[in-house]
Each structure stands twice: as structure tokens, then as C-alpha cells.
C-alpha positions in Angstrom: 162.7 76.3 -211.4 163.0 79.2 -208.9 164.5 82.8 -210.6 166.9 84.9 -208.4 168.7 87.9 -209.0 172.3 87.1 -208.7 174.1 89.7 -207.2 178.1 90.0 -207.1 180.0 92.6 -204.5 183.1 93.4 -204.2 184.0 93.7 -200.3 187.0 93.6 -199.0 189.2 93.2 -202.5 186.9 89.9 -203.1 184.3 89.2 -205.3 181.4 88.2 -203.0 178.2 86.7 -204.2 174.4 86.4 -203.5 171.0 85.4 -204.8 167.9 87.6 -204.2 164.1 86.1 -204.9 161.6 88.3 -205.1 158.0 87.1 -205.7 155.1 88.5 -207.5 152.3 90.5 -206.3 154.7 92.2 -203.0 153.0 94.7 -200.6 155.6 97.0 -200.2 157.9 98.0 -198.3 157.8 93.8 -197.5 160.0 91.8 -194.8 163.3 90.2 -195.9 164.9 86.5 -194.7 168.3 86.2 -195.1 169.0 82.5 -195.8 173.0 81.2 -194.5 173.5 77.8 -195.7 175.8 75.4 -193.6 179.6 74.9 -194.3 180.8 73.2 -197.6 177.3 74.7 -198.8 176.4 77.2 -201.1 173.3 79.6 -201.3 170.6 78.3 -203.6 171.7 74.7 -202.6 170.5 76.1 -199.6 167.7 77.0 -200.7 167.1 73.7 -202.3 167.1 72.1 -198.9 165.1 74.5 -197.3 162.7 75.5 -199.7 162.9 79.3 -198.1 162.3 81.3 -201.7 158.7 78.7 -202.3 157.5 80.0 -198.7 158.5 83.6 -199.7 156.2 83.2 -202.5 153.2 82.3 -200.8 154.0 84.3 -197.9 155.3 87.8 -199.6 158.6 87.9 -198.7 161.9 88.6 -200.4 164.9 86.1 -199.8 168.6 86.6 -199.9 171.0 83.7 -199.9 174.7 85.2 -199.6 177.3 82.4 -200.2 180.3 82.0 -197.8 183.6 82.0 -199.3 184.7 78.5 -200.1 181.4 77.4 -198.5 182.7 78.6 -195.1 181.0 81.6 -192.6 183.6 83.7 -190.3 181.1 83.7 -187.8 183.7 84.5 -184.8 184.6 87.5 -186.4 188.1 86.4 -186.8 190.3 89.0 -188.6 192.7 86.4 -189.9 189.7 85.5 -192.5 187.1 87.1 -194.4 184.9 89.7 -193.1 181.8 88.3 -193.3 179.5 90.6 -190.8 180.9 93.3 -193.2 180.0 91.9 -196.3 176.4 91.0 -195.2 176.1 94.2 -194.1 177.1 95.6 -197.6 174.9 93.1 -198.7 171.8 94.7 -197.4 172.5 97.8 -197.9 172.5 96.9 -201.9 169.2 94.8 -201.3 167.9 97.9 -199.6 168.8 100.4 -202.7 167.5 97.2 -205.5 164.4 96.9 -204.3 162.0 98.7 -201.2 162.3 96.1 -197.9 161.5 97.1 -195.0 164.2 98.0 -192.3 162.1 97.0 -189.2 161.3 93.3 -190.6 164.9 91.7 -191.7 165.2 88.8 -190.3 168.4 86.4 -190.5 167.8 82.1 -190.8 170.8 79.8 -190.5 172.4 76.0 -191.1 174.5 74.6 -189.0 177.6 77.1 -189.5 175.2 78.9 -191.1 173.6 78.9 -187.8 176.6 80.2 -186.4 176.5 83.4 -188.1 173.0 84.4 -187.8 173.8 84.0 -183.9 177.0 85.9 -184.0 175.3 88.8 -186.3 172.2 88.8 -184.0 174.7 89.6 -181.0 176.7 91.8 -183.0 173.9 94.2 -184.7 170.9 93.6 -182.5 169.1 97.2 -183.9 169.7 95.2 -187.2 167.7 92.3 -187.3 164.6 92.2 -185.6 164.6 88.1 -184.9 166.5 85.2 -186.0 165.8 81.1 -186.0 168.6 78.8 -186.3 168.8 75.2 -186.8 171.7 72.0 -186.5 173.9 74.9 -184.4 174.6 78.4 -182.8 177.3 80.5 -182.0 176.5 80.9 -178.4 179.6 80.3 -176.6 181.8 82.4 -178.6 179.6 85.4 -179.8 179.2 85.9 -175.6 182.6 85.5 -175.1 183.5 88.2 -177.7 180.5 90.5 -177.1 178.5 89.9 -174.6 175.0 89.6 -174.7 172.8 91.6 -177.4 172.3 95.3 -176.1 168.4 94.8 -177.6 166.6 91.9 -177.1 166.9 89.4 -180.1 163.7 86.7 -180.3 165.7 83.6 -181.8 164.0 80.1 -182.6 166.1 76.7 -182.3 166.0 73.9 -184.1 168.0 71.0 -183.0 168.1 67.3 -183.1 168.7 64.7 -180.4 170.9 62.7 -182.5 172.8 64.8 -184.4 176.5 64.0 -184.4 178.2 66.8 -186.3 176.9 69.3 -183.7 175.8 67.7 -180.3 173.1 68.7 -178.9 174.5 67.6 -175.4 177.3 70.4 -176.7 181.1 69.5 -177.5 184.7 70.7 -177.6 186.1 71.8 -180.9 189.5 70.3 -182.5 190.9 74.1 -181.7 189.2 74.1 -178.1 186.0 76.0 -178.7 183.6 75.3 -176.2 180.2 74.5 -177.4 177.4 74.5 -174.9 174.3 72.1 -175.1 171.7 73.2 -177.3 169.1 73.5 -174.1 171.9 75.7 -171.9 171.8 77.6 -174.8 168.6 78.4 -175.0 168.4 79.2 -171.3 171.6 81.8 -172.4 169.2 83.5 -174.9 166.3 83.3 -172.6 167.9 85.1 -169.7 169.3 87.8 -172.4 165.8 88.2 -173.6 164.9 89.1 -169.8 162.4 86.3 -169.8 160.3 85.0 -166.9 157.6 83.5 -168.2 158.3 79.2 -168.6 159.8 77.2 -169.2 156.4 76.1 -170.9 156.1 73.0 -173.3 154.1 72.0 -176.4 152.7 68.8 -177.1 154.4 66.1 -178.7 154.1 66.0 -182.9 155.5 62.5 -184.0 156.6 61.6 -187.5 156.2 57.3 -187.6 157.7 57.8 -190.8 161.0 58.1 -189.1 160.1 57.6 -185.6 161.4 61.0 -184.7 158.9 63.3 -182.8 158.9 67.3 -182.2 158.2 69.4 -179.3 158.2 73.0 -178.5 160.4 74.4 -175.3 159.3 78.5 -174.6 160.7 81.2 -172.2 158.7 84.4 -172.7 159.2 88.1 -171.5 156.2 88.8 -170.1 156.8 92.5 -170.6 157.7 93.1 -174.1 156.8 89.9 -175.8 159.8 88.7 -176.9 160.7 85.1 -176.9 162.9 82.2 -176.9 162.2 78.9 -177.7 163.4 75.7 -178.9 162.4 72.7 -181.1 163.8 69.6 -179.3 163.0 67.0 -182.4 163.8 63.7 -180.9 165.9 60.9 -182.9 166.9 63.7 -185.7 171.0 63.9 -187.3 171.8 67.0 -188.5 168.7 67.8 -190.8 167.0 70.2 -191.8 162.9 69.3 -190.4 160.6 69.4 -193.4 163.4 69.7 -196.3 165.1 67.8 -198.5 167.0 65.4 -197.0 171.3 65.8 -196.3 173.2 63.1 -197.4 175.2 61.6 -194.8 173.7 64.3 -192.1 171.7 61.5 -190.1 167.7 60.7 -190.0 165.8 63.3 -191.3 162.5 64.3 -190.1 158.6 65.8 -190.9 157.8 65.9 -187.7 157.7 69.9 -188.2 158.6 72.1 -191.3 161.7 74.0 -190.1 161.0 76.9 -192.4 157.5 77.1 -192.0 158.3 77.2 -188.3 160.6 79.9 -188.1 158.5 82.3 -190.6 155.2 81.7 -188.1 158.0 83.1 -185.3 159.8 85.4 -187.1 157.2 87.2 -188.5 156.0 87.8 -185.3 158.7 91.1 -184.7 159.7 93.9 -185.9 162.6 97.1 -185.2 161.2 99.5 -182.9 159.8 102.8 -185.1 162.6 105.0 -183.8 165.8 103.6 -183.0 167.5 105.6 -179.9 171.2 106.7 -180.3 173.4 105.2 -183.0 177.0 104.4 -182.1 179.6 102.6 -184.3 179.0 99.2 -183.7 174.9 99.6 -183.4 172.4 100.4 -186.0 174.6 102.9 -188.0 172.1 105.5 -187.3 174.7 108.2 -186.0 172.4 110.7 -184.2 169.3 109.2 -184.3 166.1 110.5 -183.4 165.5 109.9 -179.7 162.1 109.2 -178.5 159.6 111.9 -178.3 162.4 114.3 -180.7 161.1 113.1 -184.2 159.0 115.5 -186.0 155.3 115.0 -186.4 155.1 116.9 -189.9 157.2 116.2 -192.8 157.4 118.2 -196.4 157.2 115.7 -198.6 159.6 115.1 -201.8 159.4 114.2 -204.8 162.1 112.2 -205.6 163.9 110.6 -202.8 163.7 112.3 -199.1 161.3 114.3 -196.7 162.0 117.5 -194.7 160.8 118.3 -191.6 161.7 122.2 -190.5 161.5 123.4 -187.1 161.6 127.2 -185.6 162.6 127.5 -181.4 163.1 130.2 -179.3 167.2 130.8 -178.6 166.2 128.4 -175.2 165.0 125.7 -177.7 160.9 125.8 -177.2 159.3 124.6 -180.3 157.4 127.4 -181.9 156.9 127.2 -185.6 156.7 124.5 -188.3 157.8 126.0 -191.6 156.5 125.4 -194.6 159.8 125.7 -197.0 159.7 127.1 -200.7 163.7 126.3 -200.9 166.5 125.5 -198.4 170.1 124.4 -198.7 173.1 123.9 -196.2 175.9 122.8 -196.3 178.5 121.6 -193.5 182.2 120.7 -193.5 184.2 119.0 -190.8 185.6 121.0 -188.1 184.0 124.1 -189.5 180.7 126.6 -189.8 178.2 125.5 -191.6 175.8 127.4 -193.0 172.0 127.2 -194.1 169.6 129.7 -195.7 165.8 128.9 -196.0 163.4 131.1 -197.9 159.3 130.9 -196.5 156.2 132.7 -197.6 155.8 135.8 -195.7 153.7 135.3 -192.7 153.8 137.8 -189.7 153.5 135.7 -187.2 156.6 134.0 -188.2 158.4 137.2 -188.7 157.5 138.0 -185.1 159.7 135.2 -183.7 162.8 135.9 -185.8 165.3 136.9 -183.3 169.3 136.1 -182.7 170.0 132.6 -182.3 166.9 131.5 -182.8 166.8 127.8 -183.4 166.4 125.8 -186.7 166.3 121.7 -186.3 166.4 120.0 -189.9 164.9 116.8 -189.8 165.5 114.5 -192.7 164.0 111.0 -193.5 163.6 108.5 -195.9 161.5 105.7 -196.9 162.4 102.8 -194.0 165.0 105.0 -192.4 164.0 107.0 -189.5 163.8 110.4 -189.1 167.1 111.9 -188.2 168.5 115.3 -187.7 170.5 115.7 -190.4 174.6 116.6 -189.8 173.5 116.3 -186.7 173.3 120.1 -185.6 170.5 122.5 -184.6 171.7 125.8 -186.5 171.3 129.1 -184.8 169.7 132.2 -187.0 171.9 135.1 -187.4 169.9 137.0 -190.6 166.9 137.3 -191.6 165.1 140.0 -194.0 161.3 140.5 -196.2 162.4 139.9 -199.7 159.7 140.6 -203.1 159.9 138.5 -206.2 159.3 140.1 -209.6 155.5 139.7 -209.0 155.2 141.7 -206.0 155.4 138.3 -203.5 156.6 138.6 -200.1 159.0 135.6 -198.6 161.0 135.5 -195.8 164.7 134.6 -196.1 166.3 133.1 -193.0 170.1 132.4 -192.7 171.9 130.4 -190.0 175.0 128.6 -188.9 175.7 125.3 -187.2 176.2 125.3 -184.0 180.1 125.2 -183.9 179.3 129.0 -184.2 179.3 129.0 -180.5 182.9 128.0 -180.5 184.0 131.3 -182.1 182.2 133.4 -179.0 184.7 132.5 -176.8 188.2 133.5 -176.4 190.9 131.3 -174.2 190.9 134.7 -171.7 193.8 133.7 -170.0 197.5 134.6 -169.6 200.8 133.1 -170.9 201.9 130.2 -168.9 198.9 129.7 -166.9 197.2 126.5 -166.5 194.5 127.3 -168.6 196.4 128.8 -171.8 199.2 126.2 -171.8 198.4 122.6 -171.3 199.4 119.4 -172.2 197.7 115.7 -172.4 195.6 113.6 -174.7 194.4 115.9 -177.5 190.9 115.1 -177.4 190.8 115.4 -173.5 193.7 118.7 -174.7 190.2 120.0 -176.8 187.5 119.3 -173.9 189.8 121.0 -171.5 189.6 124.3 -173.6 185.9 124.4 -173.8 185.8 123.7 -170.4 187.8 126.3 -169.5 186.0 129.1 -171.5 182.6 127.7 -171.3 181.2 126.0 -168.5 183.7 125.8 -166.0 185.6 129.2 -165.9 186.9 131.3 -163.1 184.9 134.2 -164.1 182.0 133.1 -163.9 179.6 135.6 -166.2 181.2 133.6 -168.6 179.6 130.0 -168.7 177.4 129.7 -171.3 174.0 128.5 -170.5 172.5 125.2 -171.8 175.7 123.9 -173.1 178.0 121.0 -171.6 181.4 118.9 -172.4 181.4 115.2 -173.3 182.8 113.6 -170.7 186.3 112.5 -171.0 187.0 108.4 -171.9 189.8 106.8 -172.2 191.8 108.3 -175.0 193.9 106.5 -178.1 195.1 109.7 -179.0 198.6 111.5 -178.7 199.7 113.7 -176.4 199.8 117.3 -177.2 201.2 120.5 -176.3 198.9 123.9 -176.8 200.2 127.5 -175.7 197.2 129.4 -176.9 196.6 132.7 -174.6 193.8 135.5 -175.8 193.1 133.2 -179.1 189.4 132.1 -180.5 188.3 128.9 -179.1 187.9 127.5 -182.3 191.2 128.3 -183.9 192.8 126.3 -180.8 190.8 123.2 -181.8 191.6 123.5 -185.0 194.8 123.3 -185.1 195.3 120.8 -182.2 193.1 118.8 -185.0 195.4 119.4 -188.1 198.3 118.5 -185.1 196.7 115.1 -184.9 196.0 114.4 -188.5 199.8 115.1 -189.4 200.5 112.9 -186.8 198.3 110.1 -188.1 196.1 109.8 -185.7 193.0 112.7 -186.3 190.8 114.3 -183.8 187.5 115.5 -185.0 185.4 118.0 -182.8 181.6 119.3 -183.0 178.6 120.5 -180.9 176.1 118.3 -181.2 172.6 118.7 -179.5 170.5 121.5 -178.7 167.2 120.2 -179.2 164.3 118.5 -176.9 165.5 119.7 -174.0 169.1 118.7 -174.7 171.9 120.8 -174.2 174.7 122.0 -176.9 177.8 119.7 -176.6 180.8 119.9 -177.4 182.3 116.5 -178.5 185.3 114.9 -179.9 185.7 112.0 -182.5 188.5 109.7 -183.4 189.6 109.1 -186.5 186.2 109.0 -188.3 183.6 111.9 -187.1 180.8 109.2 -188.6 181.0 105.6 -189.8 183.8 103.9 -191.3 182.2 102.6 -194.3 186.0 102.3 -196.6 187.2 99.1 -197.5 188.9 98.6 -194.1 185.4 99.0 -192.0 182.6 97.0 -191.3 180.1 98.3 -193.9 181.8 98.9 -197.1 180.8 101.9 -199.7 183.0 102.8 -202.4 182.1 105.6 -205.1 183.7 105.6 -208.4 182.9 108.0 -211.8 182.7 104.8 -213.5 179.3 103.9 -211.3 178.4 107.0 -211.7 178.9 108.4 -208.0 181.4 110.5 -208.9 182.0 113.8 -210.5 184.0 116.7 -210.8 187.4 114.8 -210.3 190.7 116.0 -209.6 193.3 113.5 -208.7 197.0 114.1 -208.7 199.7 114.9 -206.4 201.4 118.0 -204.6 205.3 118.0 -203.9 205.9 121.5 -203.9 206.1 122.0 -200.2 207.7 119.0 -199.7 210.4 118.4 -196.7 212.4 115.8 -196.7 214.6 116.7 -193.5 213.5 118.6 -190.4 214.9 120.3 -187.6 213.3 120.5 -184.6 214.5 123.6 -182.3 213.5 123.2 -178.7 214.7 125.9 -175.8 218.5 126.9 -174.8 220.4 130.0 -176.4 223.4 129.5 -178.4 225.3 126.2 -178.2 223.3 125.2 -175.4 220.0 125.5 -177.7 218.6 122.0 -177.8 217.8 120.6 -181.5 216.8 117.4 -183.3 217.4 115.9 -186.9 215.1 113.9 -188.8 215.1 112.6 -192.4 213.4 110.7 -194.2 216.2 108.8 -196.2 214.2 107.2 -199.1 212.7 110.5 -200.3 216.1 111.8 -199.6 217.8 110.0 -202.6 214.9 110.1 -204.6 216.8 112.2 -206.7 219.9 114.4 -206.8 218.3 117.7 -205.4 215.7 116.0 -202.8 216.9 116.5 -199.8 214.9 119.3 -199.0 215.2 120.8 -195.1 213.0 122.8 -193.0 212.7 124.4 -189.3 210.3 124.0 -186.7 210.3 126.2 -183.8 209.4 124.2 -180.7 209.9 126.2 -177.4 207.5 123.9 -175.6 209.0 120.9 -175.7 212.1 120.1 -173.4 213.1 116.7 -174.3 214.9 115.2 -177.1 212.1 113.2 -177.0 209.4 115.9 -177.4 211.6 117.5 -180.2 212.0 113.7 -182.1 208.2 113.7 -181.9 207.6 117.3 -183.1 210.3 116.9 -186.0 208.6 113.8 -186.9 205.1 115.6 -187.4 206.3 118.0 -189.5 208.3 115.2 -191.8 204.5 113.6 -192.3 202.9 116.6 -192.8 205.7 118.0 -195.7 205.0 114.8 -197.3 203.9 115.2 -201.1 200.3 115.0 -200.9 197.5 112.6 -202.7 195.0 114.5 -203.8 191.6 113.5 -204.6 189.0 116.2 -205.0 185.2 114.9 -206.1 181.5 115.4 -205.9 179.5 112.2 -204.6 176.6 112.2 -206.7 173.7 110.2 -204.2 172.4 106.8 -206.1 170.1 104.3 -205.3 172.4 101.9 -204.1 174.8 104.9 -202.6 171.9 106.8 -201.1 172.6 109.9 -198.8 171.3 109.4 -195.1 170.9 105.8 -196.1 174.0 104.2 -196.7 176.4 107.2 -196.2 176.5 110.3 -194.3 178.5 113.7 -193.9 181.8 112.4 -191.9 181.9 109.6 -192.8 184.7 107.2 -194.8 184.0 105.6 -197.6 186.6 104.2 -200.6 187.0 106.3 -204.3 187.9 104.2 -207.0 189.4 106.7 -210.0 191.7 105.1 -212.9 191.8 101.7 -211.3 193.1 103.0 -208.2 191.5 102.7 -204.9 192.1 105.9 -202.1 190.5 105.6 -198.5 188.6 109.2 -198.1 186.3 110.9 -196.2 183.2 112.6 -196.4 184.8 116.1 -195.7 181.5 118.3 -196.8 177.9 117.7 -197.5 175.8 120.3 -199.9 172.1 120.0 -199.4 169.6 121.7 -201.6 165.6 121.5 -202.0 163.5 123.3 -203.6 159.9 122.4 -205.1 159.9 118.8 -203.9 163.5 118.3 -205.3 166.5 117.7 -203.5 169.9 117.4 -204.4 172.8 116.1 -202.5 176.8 116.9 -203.0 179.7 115.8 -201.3 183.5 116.5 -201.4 186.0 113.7 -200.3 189.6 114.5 -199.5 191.9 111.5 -199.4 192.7 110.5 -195.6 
């Protein structure tokens, strides 16, 4: 009788299920199959069929079989149903803190609608899974109409039979008009993805007499990288899976082939790149990634969960010193300064290259995850001094700040009403026009700032904004067009990013989320609660005291010609017999009822009585810092039963000896 580990998540408000097998004797960190079984299925029946947990045992391997709610995958993604690419995501990332797989060899192996999902994921989260096989179906069609084609290579193995009549392999039309393509044009799709140019090549014929069905292999091969696509055409077959217990009412089975046997000989074959490039929101949830060539070459080791890597530079960013730390900490909050302060043993050489905005690059990593630059700043050094210890000891103490810093040495150095004090558009392209203004693009030019640069801007979901800011710090301006935008419910973040290998400091905005949604309502779902012992240090209740509950918004004009606006919110309003509660808002700029409706209506959200949710995040195993969460992120709180959506508003980093410790704060979004 095969053991598993059943697992139970809740993702989504559900309780979501899965069964993990884990054999004896691993070599770790080992590779992991993900097993989807086919519609009306569940996971160990699955497993049953395919006899996937047996090969893991002889071949070292852990095995995961999810199970799809009512025995159905959402494999298209649709938002009408369960969010199934979000719950196996949360699904690995609890397989990942249970027991040590390796990130570069996950691997995703699929049933007929099973099929369909390990398709749809593969296109979806390409920097995820590192190859695929699916048998009796794929999602083709619709995964390329919704995505496109994977933005990394994906080796995939079918696995289809010529007589199968649930799904054709001459392809079909859906009762709801999904197009499915022949299982041969789809492998032709997946070849030309995979940039192959190598075949079409064919294998000899394997019969089975048993059943009279008979097997051959169909490749396309890159002849660059390797990777692959190929197809099992098994001749006379319903929809079966090769080599495993047979499916009633699923048409002639065959052994002309082992199905699972086949795709771990393939499979196995690939892994992840080392370092994964980049990391955007929909990639490999890497945000700021190492890019090639950046990734340190030494680490300090820890003790207890994560590795360091600490890098001196010259103020133009040339690599000069590795330091060997005897304690660090930093800490950064959104839209802020951060700070870090490093202590060293004395060494005069090192002393020598202490100067002003000198460059520090902490580089974190953990076991599967590659190194990254942690909060994604390079910090510039502003103090530095010899300190003794009470034995007579030299060290070196360094202190820094992120660099946001920059953002404070530069004034908006322009008039009232000119074009580049008073502005109005998009507040993200609002911020980038600021920074332009005063850093790389102004009229007098001794003031661009070498080595720095603007994102570029894209087309904006933000509001529009109005900003009168003459003679003021740069990054007060941004900050308060920010806390415009969260009253109006729809945030801006900002940051300069960058600054190391040869890149520039960059100033760049973020919409709603400066990381990865990771709350109930994203893809990859973490929630914290004191109950799991990820929280600490609560305080939850709510502030009233500044509460408005009617605003007037006063615009230009003197007297009875001054324009002026009225809003209430009505059910606050009666609340009780005192509430209705009226404030002012001065709004010069705007000359529109319009303009004043909006403005009034900003400052009714923001004088709304407040949740307030206050908490440490105490990193776990299967909540791990730089693993499954980051600083900026937004994850879900549960505290007294009661679930808030918050974000990762500060991260406090310390180490010391081989120990590190990670706090957060979350504030309720």
C-alpha cells in the first residue's frame, strides 16, 4: 500500500487537497513530479493508474498529486471557477517549506484534463517548471489563445492514442465551441515554440500483439539548446493511459510503452537555468533577480536558514571589496529611506576605500532559490568610524541608506506656475515627470545626476493628478502624490532600483503592489496568522477619531462666485445622531465641478475610520522570507477569525554570528 502525506490548503476560501510521496533513501535537494489526474478523477486514483509514486521510489523522486475540485482542473484560467494555477502554486510553495526539492527540477505530468493544465501551467509559468509530458490531451489551443507562447522554452512529451474518442487525436470542437487542434499540429505548435529545427525524426515501431496497438516516437529538436518536443503516436489506443492500469470504458489499452517510465527518461533530462534573469509578476516570482554575471561568487554562510553575500564599490559602482561581516541589519519601508549598518574587523585596506556614497550590494540566498539582491537596492555609505570593544579589538562600523536617498538631493528648482512645478496627468507618469525634471533631463544642466535614469513611461491604470510643488524635496512630492493615490484607491508605489553591474540607479514606479500579490485575491496565496505562529506583536482595532463624513471641496472664485462641491457619505451620516461630521478641502487647482467632485471624494475615503492591523511576520518554514514572501509584497493576516488583505510595508533584517533574523510590519491595505 503506498504512504503519502496528505496535505490540506486553504486557497481561495476552499479547502484544497493533496498527497505528497516521498521515498526512502532521497539525495537531496531531489526533483519533484506533480501528478494531475483527468476529470471525474482524484489524486491517488491517479496514482493508482499511473503507478507515478512506485517509479518515484526506484528512481528518487518525490510526487505530489493535487486533487481538482469536484474532480475538475480550471485549466483555461477562467475566473468564473476555481483558481487552480494559484492553488498549485501555493501548493509548491508548502512542498518546498515540508521537505528540500529542488527548484530547477519540478516537473508537471498530466491526464487528459489533467493534461490540460500541465499545458496551460507550462505556458503560464515557464521559469517554473522545467518540462512537462502529457498524455489523452493538451491545452494547446486555448493556453495560446490566452497567452501566447511560453517566454522560456518548455520540453513537453505527448502521449496520445489513435483511437481515442473522448479526445481525438484528429482534434475536435467542444460543446461550448473550443477548438481543439490534432494532437500532431499540436506538437508542431510546441515544436516551433521550442525554436526547433532539427526533424521531424522517427523511432522505430514497438508493437504490443497483446492488444494489437503499436508505439512510435515523433521528435523535433533545438539543435542549439537541446530542448525538445516529441510525441508518442500509439496506434489503435482509446484514452489510456500506456503501461497502467487499465480505464474502464476509456477504450483499448496498451503496453506497447510505459507512459510514466517514458516521461521520467524525458523529463529528467532538464532542469531551470542556475540564475533566473528578471522576475516580473506573472514569471518566476523572483522580483529582482540576479541577472547573469551580477550574482556573487562568495557567500557568508548561515547557520540556520540564509547566506550573505556583502559587496564594497567605489561611488561609480566598481567592485572593490568583499566583506567579511561580524553583524549587519537593515531595514527598509515602502516609499521611504532605509537604512543598514554593518560592523567588520578592522583592516586598513578596507578603511582606505571608505568614502561618501560608496556602494554596498547585499546579496541574499537560500537553499534552491537564487541569489538575489535583497529589497532590491544597492545602499550608498554615508558614516563610517574605528570602534574598540572592551578587549582592546578594532572593528569598522559602516552605515548606509537605500538608494531612495538620492531622491532627497534634489529639489523641484522651479517657479510657481511653470511647467515643471505644476503638472497634471497620470500619477505614475505625474512621479517620472518630477525626477525627470530634477534629475536627468533639467534645463540647467549641472544638475543631471550621473548614472541614474527614469523607467520609461507605459500605459498607466492610474488617476490623474494635480501637483503644484515649487522649491520642494523631490521626495516629499512623490510622497504625497502616493498617499493621493492610495486615498483614492488606487496606490502608486515608487523606488530606485539598480546601481549595480554596470546598471544605472532607476527611478521606478509600481501599481498597487511594489512586489507580488501573494493575498487571497492573487495568484500565489500566503496568509500569516498568530495562530500558525507567523504572527506577533498584534494590534488590531479601529480609528474613528478623524473621521469625516461630509466634505467640501473649495475650488477658485472669490465670494459668491467661489466655486464649491458637497459630498456625503449618507450611511455613515445616520450612523448615529451626532455623525455627520464635515470638513474643508482647499482645492485652488482644480476648475471643474468635476475636479472638485473628485477631490471631495478623496478626502471622504481617506477620513474614513481606519482598520488597523499592526504585526511582526515571524519567517517559518512554510512562510519563509525571500522564499515565499518578500518586502512589498501582499499577503492575507488572519487575527480573531477575521481575514484583512495587507502588505508587507517594512522588512527588519539582522545577522550576526551565523544567525539571522527576519521582521516584518503589515498595515492593512
Amino acid at each position: 500500500m503506498t504512504s503519502y502525506d496528505d496535505q490540506t490548503l486553504v486557497y481561495g476560501g476552499v479547502s484544497r487537497t493533496f498527497h505528497i510521496h516521498v521515498p526512502s533513501g532521497l539525495t537531496l535537494p531531489c526533483a519533484l513530479v506533480v501528478g494531475f489526474h483527468g476529470s471525474g478523477g482524484a489524486g491517488t486514483t491517479f496514482d493508482t493508474i499511473a503507478g507515478l509514486s512506485a517509479l518515484g521510489d526506484v528512481q528518487k523522486f518525490i510526487t505530489v498529486f493535487p486533487d481538482g475540485i469536484s474532480g475538475h482542473w480550471n485549466a483555461s484560467g477562467d475566473p468564473a471557477f476555481a483558481d487552480d494555477h494559484g492553488f498549485v502554486l501555493a501548493m509548491l510553495r508548502v512542498v518546498q517549506g515540508l521537505y528540500s526539492v529542488d527548484p530547477r527540477r519540478c516537473y508537471l505530468l498530466g491526464y487528459s484534463n489533467g493534461a490540460d493544465m500541465t499545458a496551460a501551467l507550462a505556458l503560464h509559468y515557464p521559469t517554473t517548471f522545467a518540462a512537462i509530458g502529457c498524455n489523452a490531451g493538451d491545452y494547446t489551443g486555448q493556453s495560446l489563445a490566452k497567452w501566447g507562447a511560453a517566454t522560456r522554452a518548455v520540453p513537453i512529451m505527448l502521449i496520445h492514442g489513435t483511437a481515442d474518442l473522448i479526445w481525438r487525436y484528429l482534434g475536435f470542437t467542444a460543446g461550448d465551441g473550443t477548438i481543439y487542434p490534432a494532437t500532431e499540429d499540436s506538437w508542431v505548435m510546441w515544436a516551433g515554440w521550442n525554436g526547433c529545427t532539427v526533424g521531424p525524426t522517427l523511432g522505430s515501431v514497438i508493437t504490443d500483439s497483446a492488444t494489437g496497438t503499436s508505439a512510435q516516437l515523433h521528435s523535433y529538436t533545438n539543435g542549439t539548446t537541446g530542448v525538445k518536443a516529441v510525441l508518442w503516436k500509439v496506434s489503435g489506443m482509446g484514452h489510456q493511459w500506456p503501461g497502467g492500469v487499465h480505464v474502464i470504458a476509456a477504450g483499448q489499452s496498451s503496453n506497447a510503452i510505459n507512459a510514466s517510465t517514458e516521461f521520467w527518461n524525458f523529463v529528467s533530462q532538464f532542469q531551470l537555468p542556475a540564475v533566473v534573469v528578471g522576475g516580473g509578476s506573472g514569471g518566476s516570482g523572483v522580483s529582482g533577480g540576479a541577472t547573469s554575471g551580477a550574482a556573487p561568487d562568495h557567500i557568508v554562510p548561515g547557520t540556520n536558514s540564509a547566506d550573505y553575500a556583502l559587496w564594497l564599490s567605489s561611488p561609480l559602482g566598481l567592485r572593490q571589496a568583499l566583506l567579511q561581516p561580524i553583524a549587519f541589519r537593515y531595514q527598509r519601508t515602502l516609499n521611504a529611506i532605509g537604512s543598514l549598518n554593518i560592523a567588520v574587523p578592522y583592516d586598513a585596506d578596507v578603511k582606505r576605500l571608505l568614502v561618501s556614497d560608496a556602494r554596498l550590494e547585499v546579496w541574499r540566498s537560500l537553499r534552491g532559490v537564487p541569489a538575489y539582491l535583497d529589497t532590491d537596492t544597492v545602499w550608498l555609505l554615508r558614516f563610517w568610524a574605528v570602534r574598540r570593544n572592551v578587549d582592546g579589538t578594532r572593528y569598522l562600523e559602516l552605515g548606509a541608506v537605500s538608494a531612495n536617498e538620492l531622491l532627497l538631493r534634489r529639489v523641484v528648482a522651479y517657479p510657481v506656475g511653470s511647467t515643471q512645478a505644476n503638472k497634471f496627468t497620470w500619477a505614475d507618469d505625474l512621479m517620472k515627470a518630477y525626477v525627470r525634471d530634477n534629475f536627468t533631463a533639467p534645463t540647467d544642466t549641472m544638475r543631471i545626476m550621473a548614472q541614474f535614469a527614469v523607467a520609461p513611461n507605459t500605459t498607466s491604470s492610474a488617476l490623474a493628478v494635480t501637483c503644484n510643488a515649487p522649491w520642494r524635496v523631490i521626495l516629499s512630492v512623490l510622497q504625497d502624490v502616493s498617499t493621493q493615490t492610495d486615498q483614492n484607491g488606487h496606490v502608486i508605489w515608487f523606488d530606485v532600483s539598480g546601481g549595480y553591474a554596470g546598471l544605472p540607479f532607476t527611478f521606478r514606479t509600481y501599481p498597487v503592489v511594489r512586489g507580488l500579490d501573494h493575498s487571497t485575491l492573487g495568484m500565489r496565496a500566503i496568509t500569516f496568522s498568530a495562530e500558525w505562529g507567523t504572527l506577533s506583536q498584534l494590534e488590531r482595532g479601529v480609528e474613528a477619531s478623524h473621521e469625516a463624513t461630509a466634505v467640501y471641496a473649495v475650488g477658485q472664485g472669490i465670494g459668491a462666485q467661489q466655486q464649491s462641491v458637497l459630498v456625503t457619505d449618507a450611511a455613515r451620516v445616520t450612523a448615529s445622531p451626532f455623525n455627520l461630521r464635515e470638513r474643508v478641502v482647499n482645492a485652488p487647482a482644480s476648475a471643474t465641478s468635476m475636479a472638485l467632485t473628485t477631490d471631495a471624494q478623496a478626502a471622504l475615503r481617506a477620513a474614513q475610520p481606519a482598520k488597523q492591523l499592526q504585526a511582526s511576520v515571524v519567517s517559518t518554514p512554510s512562510a519563509q522570507y525571500g522564499r515565499h514572501w518578500k518586502w512589498g509584497d501582499l499577503v492575507s493576516a488572519v487575527v480573531e477569525g477575521e481575514t484583512s488583505r495587507c502588505r508587507v510595508q517594512t522588512v527588519n533584517v539582522r545577522w550576526q554570528d551565523g544567525e539571522e533574523t527576519i521582521g516584518a510590519t503589515l498595515e492593512v491595505v
